[in-house]
C-alpha positions in Angstrom: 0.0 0.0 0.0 1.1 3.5 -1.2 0.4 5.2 1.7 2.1 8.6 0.7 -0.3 8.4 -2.7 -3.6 7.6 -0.1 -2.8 10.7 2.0 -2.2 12.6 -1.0 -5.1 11.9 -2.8 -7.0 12.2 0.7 -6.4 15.4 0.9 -6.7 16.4 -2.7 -10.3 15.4 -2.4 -10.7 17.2 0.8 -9.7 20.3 -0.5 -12.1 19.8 -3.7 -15.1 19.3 -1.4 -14.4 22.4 0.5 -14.3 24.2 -2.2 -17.4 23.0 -3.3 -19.0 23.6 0.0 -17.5 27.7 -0.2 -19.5 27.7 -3.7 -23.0 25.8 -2.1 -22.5 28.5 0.6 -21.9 31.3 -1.9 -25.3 30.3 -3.5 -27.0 30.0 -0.4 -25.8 33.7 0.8 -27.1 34.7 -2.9 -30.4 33.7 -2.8 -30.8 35.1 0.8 -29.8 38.5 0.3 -29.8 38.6 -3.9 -26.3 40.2 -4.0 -23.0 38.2 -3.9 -21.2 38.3 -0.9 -18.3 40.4 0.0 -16.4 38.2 1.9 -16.0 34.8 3.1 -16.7 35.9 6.7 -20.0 36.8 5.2 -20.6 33.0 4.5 -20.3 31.9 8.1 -23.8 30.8 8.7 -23.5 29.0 5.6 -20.6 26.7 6.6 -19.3 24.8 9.7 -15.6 24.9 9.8 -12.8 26.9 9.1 -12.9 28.6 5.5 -9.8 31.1 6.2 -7.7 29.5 2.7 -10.6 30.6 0.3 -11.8 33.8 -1.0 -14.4 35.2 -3.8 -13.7 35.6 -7.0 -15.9 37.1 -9.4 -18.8 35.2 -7.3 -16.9 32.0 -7.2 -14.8 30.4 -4.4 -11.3 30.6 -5.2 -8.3 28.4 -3.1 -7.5 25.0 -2.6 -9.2 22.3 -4.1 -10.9 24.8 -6.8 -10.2 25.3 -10.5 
């Protein structure tokens, strides 16, 4: 067993569903308030955990994980 491939891709995929949860969260905040938001703190009731690598771009999450 590779286990230096396993963590690797571990955390590859961790970092892609984060991003995806910034983006879910991002649509949330948008359909509550019809603007996008600001900042990412603005997205705190929208996601449990810490967010503090991503930021918005152009409406769109933006940091690990995302393309």
């Amino acid at each position: 067993m590779n286990v230096g491939g396993t963590k690797t891709s571990a955390v590859k995929v961790a970092q892609q569903v984060s991003c995806r949860t910034v983006d879910d969260a991002i649509v949330a905040y948008v359909a509550q308030h019809n603007r996008t938001p600001a900042r990412t703190a603005d997205l705190k009731p929208y996601v449990k955990g810490d967010i503090s690598a991503y930021r918005i771009v152009r409406g769109q999450a933006s940091g690990p994980g995302c393309r």
